[in-house]
C-alpha positions in Angstrom: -21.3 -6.0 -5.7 -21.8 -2.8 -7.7 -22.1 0.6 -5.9 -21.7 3.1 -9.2 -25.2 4.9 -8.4 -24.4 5.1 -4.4 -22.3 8.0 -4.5 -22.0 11.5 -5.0 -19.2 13.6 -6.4 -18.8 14.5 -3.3 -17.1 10.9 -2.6 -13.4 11.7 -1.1 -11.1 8.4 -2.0 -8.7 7.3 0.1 -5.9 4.9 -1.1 -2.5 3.4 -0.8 0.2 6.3 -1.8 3.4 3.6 -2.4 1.9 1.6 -5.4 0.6 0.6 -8.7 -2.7 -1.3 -6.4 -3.1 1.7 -4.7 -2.7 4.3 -7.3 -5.1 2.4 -9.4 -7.9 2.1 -7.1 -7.9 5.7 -6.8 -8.1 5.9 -11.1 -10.5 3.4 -11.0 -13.1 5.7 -8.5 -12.2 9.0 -10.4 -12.9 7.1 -13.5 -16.2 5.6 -12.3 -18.0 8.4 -10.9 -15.5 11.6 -11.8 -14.6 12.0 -7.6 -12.1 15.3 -6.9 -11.1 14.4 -3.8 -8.4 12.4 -3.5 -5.9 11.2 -0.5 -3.1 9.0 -0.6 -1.5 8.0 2.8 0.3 4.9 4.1 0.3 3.3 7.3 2.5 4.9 9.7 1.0 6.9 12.7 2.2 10.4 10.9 1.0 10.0 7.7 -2.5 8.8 9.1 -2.5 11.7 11.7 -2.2 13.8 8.5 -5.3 12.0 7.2 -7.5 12.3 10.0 -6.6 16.2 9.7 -8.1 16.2 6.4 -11.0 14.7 7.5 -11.8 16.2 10.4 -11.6 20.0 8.6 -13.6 18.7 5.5 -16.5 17.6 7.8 -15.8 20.9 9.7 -16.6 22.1 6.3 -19.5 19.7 5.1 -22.5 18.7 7.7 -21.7 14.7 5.3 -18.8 12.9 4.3 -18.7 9.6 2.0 -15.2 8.0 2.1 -14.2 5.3 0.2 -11.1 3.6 1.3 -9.0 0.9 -0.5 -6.6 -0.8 -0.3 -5.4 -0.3 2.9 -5.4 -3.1 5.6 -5.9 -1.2 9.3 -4.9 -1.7 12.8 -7.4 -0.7 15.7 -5.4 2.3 16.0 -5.6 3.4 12.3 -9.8 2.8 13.0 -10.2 4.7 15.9 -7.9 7.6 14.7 -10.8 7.9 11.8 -13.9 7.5 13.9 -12.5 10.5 15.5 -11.7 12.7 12.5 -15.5 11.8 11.7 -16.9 12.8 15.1 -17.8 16.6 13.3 -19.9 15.2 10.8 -23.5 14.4 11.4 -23.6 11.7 8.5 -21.1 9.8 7.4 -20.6 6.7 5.3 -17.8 4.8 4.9 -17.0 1.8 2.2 -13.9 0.1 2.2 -12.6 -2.1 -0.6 -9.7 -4.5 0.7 -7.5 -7.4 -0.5 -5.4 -8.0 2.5 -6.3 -10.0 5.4 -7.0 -7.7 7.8 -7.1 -8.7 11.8 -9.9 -9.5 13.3 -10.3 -7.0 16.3 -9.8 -4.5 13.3 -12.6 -6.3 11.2 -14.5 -6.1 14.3 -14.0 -2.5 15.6 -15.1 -1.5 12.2 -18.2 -3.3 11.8 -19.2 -1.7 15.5 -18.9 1.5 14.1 -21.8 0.8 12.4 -20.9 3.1 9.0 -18.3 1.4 7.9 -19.3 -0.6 4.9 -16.5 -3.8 4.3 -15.9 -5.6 0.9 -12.9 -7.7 1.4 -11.9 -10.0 -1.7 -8.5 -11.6 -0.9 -8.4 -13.6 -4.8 -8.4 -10.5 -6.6 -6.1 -6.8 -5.9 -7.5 -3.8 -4.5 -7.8 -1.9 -8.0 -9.6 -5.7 -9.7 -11.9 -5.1 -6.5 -12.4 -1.2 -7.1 -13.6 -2.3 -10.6 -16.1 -4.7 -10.0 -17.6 -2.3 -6.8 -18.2 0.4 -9.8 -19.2 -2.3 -12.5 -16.2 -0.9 -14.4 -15.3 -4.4 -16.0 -16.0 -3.5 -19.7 -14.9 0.0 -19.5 -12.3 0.9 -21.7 -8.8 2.0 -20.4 -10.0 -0.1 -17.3 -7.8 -3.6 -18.4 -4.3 -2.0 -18.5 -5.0 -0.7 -14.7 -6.1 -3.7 -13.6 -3.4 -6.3 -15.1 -0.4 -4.0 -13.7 -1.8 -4.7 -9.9 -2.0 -7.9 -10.6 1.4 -7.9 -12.0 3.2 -6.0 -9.2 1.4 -6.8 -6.4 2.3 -10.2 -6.9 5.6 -9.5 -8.2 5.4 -11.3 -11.8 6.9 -7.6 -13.2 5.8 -9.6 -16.9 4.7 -6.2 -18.0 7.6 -3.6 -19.2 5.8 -0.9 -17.4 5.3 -2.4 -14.0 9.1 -2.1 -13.1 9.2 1.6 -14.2 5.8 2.7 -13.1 7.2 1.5 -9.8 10.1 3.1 -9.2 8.3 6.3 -10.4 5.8 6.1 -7.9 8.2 5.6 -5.0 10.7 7.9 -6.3 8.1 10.6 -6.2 7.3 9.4 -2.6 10.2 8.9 -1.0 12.4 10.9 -2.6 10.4 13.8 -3.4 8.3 13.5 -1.1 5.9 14.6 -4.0 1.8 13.5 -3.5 0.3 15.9 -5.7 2.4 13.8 -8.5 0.8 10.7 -7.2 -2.8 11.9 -7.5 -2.0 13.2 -10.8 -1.1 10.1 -12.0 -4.1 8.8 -10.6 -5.7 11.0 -12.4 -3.7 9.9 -16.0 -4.4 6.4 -15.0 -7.9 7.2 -15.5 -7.9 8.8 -19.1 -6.0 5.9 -20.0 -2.2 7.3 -19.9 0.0 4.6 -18.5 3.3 6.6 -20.0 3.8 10.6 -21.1 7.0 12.7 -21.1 6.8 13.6 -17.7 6.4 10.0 -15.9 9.6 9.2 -18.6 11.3 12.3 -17.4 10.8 11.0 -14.0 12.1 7.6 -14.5 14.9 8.9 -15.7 15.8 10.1 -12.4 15.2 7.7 -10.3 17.2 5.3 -12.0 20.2 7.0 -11.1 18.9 7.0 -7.4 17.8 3.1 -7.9 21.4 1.4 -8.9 23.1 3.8 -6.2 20.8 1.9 -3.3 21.1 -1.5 -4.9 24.5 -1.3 -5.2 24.9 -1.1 -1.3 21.9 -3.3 -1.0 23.6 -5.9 -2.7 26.5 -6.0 -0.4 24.5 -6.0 3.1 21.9 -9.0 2.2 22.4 -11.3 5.5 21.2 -15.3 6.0 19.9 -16.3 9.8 18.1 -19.2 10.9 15.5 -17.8 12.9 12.7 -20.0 14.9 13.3 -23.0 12.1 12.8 -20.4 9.2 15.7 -19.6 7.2 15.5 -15.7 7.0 17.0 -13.1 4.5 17.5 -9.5 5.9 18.0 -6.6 3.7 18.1 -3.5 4.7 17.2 -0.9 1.8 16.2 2.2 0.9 11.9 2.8 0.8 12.5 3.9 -2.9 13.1 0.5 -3.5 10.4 -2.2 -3.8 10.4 -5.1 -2.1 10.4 -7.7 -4.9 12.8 -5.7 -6.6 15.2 -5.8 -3.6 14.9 -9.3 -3.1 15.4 -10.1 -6.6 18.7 -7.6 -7.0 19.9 -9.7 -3.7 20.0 -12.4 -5.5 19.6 -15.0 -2.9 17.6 -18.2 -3.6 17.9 -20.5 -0.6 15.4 -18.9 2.2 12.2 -19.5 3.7 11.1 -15.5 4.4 12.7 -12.3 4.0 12.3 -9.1 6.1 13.4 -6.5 4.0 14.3 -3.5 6.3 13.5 0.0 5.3 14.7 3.4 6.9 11.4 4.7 7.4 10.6 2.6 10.1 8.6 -0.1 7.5 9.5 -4.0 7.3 7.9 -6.3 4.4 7.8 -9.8 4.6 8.1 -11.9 2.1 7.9 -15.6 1.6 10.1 -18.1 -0.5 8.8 -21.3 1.1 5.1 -22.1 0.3 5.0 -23.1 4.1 5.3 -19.8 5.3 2.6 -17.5 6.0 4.0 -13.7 5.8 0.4 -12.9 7.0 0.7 -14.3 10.4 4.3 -13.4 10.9 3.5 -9.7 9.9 -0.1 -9.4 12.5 3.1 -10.7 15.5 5.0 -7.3 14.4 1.8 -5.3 14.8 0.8 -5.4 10.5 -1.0 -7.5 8.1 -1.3 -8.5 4.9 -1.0 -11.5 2.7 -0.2 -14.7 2.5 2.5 -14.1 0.3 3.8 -10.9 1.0 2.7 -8.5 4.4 4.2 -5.7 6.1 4.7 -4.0 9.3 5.9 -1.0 10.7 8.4 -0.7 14.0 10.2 1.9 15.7 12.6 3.4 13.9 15.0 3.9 16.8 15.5 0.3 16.3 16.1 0.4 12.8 18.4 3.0 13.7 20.5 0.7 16.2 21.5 -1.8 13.2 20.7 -4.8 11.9 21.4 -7.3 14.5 19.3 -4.9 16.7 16.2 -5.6 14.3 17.2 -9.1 14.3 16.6 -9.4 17.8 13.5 -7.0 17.9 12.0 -9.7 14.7 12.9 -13.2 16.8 11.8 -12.3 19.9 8.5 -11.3 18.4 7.9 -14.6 16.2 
């Protein structure tokens, strides 16, 4: 599947704001066809409202609009909430370049659409997907981008760059609520720049911020045998990866964990091979992988407590 020649500059990407996988799809596209339009969202209702905005004025602007979306794994909602930001533009073209397993009334709804164009690889990340739509493989720079997608989105974190990169990337997210970063980076991930001053000066901050959050995450990590699986909860800070809060817990014996973030987000996670984080996650509304998935809930639960998003969790499984 190679769509190099399919495009215009004109392309706008859209990716996933909150990681390496995401970041790097977006490098990959300005690296294969030199796009200026980036977005970077994430899944909840706000941030996609934002989106659609976006949209909707650029084909206010433009009679055309070619989007090509990765990795990001969509409700219904998230679907029709585009389709409308699109309903000012007289041609438009969609592809979207996936790893996750997405729900099938969402496969569905897009393919009705009838210009949404899917690739959906589930063996390889969103970015190793991005590269092999664009033909990318032997480009140099290309490699680096590709193996630290790999190596965070299936939390190996072999690379000494992957645990930093991180906690730069959501640093500049959730603490400074800082995007244009984001897409700059995307833009230094294309030219080859995995490290500079700045992303160093950055890390330096949010290391501070990161052992302040693990230190109380560390304390709060709670065990519950939920419908046969044993589950860890941790509630954390979104500044913190998921991985990386489930490896500073440092609790071995459990099937799944639901790590619980402020924002209104919950990953799961798997530590049993017999669990499917997948499933679990499309019964709270999300999606995702086998291994790892994620959901978002209301955040008036999240702000009841713990035991209240217990509750909320089991009742839904």
């Amino acid at each position: 599947m190679s769509g190099n020649a399919e495009f215009s500059r004109d392309l706008c990407v859209v990716s996933h704001e909150e990681d390496i996988d995401g970041i790097g799809s977006a490098a990959v596209t300005i690296k294969g066809i030199k796009v200026r339009c980036v977005y970077l969202t994430g899944y909840s209702k706000d941030e996609w409202l934002l989106l659609s905005k976006k949209i909707d004025k650029r084909c206010q602007e433009k009679a055309s609009i070619e989007l090509l979306i990765t990795d990001l794994n969509p409700n219904v909602e998230m679907i029709e909430a585009l389709d409308r930001s699109l309903a000012r533009c007289k041609d438009k073209r969609v592809v979207w370049i996936d790893h996750h397993v997405w729900r099938e009334d969402a496969l569905l709804k897009a393919r009705s659409l009838g210009y949404i164009e899917t690739h959906i690889d589930r063996s390889m990340t969103a970015t190793e997907n991005v590269i092999r739509y664009f033909g990318l493989e032997e480009v140099a720079d290309i490699s680096i981008i590709a193996y630290l997608s790999r190596d965070t989105d299936y939390g190996l974190f072999s690379h000494p760059l992957s645990e930093p990169l991180t906690d730069v990337i959501r640093y500049s997210l959730y603490r400074k609520n800082d995007r244009k970063f984001l897409v700059k980076l995307a833009r230094k991930f294309s030219k080859g720049i995995i490290w500079d001053y700045e992303i160093d000066n950055i890390w330096a901050e949010a290391k501070m911020e990161k052992e302040k959050i693990l230190e109380d995450l560390r304390r709060n990590a709670v065990i519950r045998d939920i419908k046969g699986y044993r589950a860890l909860f941790l509630t954390s800070d979104p500044m913190i990866s998921s991985k990386i809060a489930i490896r500073e817990a440092g609790v071995k014996d459990y099937d799944v964990a639901f790590i619980i973030y402020r924002n209104g987000s919950v990953t799961i996670a798997r530590g049993s091979k017999n669990v499917n984080c997948a499933e679990i996650a499309m019964k709270l509304g999300g999606g995702g992988h086998p291994h790892i998935a994620g959901a978002q809930i209301d955040k008036k639960v999240i702000e009841a407590g713990l035991e209240e998003v217990i509750k909320y969790i089991a009742e839904r499984l």
